[in-house]
N, CA, C and O atoms as a GROMACS GRO file, in nm:
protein
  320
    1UNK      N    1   9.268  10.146   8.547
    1UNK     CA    2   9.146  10.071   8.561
    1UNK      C    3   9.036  10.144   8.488
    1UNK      O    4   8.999  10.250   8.539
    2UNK      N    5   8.982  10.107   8.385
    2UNK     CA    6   8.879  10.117   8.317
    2UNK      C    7   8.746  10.147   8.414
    2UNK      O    8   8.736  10.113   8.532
    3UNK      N    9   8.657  10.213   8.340
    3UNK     CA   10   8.515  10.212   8.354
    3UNK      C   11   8.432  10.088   8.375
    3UNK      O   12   8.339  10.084   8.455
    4UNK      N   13   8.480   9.965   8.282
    4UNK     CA   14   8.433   9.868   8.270
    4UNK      C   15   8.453   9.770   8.399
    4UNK      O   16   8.360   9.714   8.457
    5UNK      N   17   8.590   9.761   8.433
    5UNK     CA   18   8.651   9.718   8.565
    5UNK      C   19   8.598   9.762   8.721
    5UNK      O   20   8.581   9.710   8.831
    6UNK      N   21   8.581   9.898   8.653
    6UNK     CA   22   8.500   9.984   8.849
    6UNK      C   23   8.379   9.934   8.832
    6UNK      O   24   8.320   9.924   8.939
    7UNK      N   25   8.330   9.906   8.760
    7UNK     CA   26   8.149   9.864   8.706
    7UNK      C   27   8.161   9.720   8.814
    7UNK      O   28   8.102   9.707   8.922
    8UNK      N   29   8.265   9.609   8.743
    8UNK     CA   30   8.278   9.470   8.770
    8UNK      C   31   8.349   9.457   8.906
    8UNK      O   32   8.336   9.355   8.974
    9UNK      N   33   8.432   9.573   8.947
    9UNK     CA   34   8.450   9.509   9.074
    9UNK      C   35   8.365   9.573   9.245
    9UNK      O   36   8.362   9.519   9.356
   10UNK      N   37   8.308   9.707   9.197
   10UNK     CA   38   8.165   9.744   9.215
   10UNK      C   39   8.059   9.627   9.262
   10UNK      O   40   8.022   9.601   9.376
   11UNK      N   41   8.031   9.583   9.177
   11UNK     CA   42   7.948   9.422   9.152
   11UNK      C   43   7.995   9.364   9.258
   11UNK      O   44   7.944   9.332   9.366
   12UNK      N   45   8.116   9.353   9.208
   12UNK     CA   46   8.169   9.216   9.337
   12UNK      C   47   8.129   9.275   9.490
   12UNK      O   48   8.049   9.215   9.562
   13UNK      N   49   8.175   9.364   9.518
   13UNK     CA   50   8.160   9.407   9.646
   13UNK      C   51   8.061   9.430   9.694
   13UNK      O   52   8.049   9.401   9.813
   14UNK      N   53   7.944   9.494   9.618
   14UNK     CA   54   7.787   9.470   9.674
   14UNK      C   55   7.776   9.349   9.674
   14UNK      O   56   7.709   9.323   9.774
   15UNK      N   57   7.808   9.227   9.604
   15UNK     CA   58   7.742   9.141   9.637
   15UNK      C   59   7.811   9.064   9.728
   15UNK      O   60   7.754   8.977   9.793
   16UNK      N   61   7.890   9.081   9.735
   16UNK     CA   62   7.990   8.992   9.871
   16UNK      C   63   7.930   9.083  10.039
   16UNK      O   64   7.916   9.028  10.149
   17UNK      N   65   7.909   9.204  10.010
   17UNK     CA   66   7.870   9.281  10.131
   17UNK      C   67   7.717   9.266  10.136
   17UNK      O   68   7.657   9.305  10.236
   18UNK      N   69   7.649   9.207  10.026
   18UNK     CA   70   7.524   9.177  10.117
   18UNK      C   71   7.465   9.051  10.104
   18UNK      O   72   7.345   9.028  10.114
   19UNK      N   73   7.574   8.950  10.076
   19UNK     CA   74   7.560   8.835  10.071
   19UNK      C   75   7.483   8.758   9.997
   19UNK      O   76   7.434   8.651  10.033
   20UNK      N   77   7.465   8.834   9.842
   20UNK     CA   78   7.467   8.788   9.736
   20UNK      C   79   7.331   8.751   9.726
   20UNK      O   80   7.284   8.716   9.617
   21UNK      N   81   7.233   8.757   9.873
   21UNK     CA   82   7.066   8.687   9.818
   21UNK      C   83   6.990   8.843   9.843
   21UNK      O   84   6.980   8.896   9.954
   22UNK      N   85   6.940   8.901   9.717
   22UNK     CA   86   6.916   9.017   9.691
   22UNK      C   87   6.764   9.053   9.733
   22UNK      O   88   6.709   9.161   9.750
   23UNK      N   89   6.706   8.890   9.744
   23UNK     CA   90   6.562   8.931   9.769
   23UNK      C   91   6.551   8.976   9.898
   23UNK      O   92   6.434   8.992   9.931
   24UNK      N   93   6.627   9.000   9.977
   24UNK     CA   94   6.591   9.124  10.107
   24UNK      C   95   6.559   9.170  10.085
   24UNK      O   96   6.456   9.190  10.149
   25UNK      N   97   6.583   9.268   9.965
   25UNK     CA   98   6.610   9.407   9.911
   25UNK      C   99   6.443   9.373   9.832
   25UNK      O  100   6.432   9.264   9.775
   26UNK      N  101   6.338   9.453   9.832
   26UNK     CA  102   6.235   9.478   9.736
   26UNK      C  103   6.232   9.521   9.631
   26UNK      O  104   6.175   9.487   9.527
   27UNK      N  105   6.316   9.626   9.666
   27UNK     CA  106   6.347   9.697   9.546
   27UNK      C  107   6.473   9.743   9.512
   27UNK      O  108   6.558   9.662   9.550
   28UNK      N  109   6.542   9.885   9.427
   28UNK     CA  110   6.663   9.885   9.445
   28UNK      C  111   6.662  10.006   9.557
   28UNK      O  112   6.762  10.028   9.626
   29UNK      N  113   6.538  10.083   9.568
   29UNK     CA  114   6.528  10.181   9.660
   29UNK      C  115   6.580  10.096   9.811
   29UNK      O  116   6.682  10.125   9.873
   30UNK      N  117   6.498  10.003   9.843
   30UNK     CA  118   6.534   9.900   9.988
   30UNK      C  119   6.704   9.927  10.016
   30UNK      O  120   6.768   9.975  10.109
   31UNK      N  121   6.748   9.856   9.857
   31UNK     CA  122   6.917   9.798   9.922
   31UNK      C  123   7.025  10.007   9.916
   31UNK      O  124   7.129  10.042   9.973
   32UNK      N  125   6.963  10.060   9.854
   32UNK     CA  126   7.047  10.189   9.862
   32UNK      C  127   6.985  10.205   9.993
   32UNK      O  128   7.066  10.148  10.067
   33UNK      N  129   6.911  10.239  10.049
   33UNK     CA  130   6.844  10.317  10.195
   33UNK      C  131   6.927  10.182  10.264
   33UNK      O  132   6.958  10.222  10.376
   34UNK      N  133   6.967  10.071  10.252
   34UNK     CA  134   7.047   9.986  10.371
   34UNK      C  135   7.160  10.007  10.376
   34UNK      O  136   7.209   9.992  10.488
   35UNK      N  137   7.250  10.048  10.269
   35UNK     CA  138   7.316  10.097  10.214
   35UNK      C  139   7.404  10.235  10.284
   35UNK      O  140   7.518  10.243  10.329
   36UNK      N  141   7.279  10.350  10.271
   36UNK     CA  142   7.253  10.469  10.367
   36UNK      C  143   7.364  10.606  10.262
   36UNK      O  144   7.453  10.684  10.295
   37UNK      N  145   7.293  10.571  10.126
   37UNK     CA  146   7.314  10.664  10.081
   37UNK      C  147   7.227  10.762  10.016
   37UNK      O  148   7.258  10.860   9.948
   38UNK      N  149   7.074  10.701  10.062
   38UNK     CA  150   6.946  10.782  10.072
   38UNK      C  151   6.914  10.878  10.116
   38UNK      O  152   6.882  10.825  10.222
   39UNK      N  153   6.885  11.008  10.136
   39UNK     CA  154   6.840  11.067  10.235
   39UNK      C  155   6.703  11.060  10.292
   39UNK      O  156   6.611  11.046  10.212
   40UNK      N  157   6.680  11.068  10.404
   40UNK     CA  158   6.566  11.065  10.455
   40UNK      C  159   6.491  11.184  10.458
   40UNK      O  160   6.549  11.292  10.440
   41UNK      N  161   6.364  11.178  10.480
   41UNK     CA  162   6.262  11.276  10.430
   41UNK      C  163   6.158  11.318  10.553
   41UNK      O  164   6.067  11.250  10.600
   42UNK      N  165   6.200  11.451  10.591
   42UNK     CA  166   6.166  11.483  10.743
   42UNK      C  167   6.041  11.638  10.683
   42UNK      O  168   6.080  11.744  10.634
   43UNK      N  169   5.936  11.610  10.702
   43UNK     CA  170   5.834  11.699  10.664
   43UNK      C  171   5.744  11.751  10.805
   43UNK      O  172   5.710  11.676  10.896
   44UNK      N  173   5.722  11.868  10.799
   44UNK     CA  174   5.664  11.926  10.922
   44UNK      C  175   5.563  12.022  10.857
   44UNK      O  176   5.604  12.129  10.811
   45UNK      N  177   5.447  11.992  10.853
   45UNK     CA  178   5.313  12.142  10.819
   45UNK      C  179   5.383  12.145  10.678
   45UNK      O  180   5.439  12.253  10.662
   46UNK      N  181   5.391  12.091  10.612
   46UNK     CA  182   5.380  12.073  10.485
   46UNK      C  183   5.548  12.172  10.458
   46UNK      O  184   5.575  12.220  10.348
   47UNK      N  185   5.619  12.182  10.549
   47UNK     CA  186   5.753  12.268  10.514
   47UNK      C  187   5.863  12.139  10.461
   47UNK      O  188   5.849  12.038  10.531
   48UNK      N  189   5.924  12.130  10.396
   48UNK     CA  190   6.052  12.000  10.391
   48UNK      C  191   6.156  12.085  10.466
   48UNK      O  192   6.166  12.208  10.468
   49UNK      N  193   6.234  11.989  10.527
   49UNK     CA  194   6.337  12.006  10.646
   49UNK      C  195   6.459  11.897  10.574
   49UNK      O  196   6.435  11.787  10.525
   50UNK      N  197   6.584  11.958  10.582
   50UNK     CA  198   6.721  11.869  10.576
   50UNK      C  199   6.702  11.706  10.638
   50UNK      O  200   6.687  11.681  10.758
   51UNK      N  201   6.706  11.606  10.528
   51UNK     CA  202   6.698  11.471  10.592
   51UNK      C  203   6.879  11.431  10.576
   51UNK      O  204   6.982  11.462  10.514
   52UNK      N  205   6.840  11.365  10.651
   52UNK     CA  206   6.989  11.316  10.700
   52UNK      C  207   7.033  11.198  10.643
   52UNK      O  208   6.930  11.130  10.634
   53UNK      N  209   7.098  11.153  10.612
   53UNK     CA  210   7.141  10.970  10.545
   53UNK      C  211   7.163  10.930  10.705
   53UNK      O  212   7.204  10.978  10.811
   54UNK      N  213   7.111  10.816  10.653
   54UNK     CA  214   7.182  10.675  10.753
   54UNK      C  215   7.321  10.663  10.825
   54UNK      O  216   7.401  10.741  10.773
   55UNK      N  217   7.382  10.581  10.942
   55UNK     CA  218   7.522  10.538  10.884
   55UNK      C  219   7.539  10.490  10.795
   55UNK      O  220   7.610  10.538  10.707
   56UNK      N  221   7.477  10.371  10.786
   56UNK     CA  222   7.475  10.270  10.683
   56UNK      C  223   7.631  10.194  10.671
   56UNK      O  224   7.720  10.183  10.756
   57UNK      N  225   7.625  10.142  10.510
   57UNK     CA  226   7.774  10.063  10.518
   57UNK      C  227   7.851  10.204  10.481
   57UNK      O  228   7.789  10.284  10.411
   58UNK      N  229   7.970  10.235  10.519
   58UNK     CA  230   8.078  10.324  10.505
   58UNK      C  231   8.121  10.272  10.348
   58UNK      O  232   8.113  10.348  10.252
   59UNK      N  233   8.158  10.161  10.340
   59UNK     CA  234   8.289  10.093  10.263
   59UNK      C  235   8.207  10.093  10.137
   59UNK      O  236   8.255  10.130  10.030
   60UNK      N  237   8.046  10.038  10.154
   60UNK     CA  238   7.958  10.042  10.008
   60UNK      C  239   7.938  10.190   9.966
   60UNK      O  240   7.946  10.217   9.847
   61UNK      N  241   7.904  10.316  10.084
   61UNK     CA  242   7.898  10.402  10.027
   61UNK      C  243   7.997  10.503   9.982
   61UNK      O  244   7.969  10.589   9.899
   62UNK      N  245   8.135  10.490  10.048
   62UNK     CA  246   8.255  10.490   9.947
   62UNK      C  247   8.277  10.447   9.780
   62UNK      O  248   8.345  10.505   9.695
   63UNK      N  249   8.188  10.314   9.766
   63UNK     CA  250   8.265  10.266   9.660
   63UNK      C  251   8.141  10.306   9.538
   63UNK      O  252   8.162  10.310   9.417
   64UNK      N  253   8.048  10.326   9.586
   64UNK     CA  254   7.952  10.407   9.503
   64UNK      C  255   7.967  10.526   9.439
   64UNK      O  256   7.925  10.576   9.335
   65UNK      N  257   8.058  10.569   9.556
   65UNK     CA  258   8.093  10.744   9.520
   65UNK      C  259   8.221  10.736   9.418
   65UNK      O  260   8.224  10.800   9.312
   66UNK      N  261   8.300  10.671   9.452
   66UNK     CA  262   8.397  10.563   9.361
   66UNK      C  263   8.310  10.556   9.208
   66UNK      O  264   8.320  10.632   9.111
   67UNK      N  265   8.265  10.491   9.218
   67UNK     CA  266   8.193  10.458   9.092
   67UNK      C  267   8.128  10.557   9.008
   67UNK      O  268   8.146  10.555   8.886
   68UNK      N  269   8.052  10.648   9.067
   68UNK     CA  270   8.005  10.731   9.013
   68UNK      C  271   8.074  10.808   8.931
   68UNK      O  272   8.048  10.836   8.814
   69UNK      N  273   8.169  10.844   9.002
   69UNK     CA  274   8.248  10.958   8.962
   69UNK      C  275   8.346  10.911   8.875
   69UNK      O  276   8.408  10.995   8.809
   70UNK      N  277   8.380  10.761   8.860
   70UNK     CA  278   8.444  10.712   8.729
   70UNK      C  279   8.367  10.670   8.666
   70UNK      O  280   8.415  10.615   8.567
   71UNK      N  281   8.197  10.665   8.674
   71UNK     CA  282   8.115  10.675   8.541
   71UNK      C  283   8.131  10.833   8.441
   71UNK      O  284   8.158  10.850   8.322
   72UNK      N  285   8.101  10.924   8.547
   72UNK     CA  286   8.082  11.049   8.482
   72UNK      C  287   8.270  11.134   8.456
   72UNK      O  288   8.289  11.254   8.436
   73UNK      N  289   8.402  11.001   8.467
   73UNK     CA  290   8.479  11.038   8.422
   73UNK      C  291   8.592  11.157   8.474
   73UNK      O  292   8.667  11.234   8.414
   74UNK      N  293   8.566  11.131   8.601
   74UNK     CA  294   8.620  11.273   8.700
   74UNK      C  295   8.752  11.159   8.752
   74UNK      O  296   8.700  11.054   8.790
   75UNK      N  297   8.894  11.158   8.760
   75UNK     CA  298   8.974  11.145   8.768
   75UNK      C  299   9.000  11.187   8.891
   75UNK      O  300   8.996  11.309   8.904
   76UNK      N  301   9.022  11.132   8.974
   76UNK     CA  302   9.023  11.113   9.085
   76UNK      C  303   9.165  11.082   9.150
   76UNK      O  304   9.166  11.079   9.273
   77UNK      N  305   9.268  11.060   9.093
   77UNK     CA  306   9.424  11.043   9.105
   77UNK      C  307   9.487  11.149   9.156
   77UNK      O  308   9.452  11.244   9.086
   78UNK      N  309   9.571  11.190   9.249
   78UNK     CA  310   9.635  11.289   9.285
   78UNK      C  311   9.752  11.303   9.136
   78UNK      O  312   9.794  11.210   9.067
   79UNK      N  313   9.779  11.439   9.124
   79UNK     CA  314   9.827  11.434   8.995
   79UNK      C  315   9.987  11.371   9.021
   79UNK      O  316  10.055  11.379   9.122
   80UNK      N  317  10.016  11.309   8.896
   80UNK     CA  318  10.188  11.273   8.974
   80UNK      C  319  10.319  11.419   8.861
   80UNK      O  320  10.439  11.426   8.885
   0.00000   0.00000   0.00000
C-alpha cells in the first residue's frame, strides 16, 4: 500500500468517523483536539507543566499515527 492509498483511505475514515459535515470543526485545530491528539496546555505562575491529550477517538488517533509515519516513510511491517 502506497503513500497515496494511506493518504485516501485516511480520508475515508475521518470522514466516515465524523460524519462527513466538517463545519463542527472551526478549524483544523477544533477537529484534531476532538480527535485528542492535541495536547493540552496546563500553565501555573507563568511555569508550563506536562499537558495531557484527551481520550478522544482511539481508532482516528491510531490511524494518524499510521499515516504519519507512512508519510515520513518508516516501515512499519514486522520484518518477514
Amino acid at each position: 500500500m502506497g503513500l497515496l492509498c494511506t493518504g485516501r483511505l485516511a480520508a475515508e475514515v475521518i470522514l466516515a468517523d465524523t460524519g462527513g459535515d466538517m463545519a463542527r470543526f472551526a478549524t483544523a485545530q477544533h477537529l484534531v483536539s476532538w480527535i485528542g491528539v492535541c495536547p493540552g496546555q496546563n500553565e501555573s505562575a507563568g511555569v508550563s507543566k506536562s499537558g495531557r491529550t484527551r481520550h478522544g477517538n482511539g481508532k482516528l488517533k491510531r490511524l494518524l499515527g499510521v499515516a504519519a509515519m507512512a508519510a515520513i516513510g518508516v516501515d512499519h511491517r514486522p520484518p518477514s
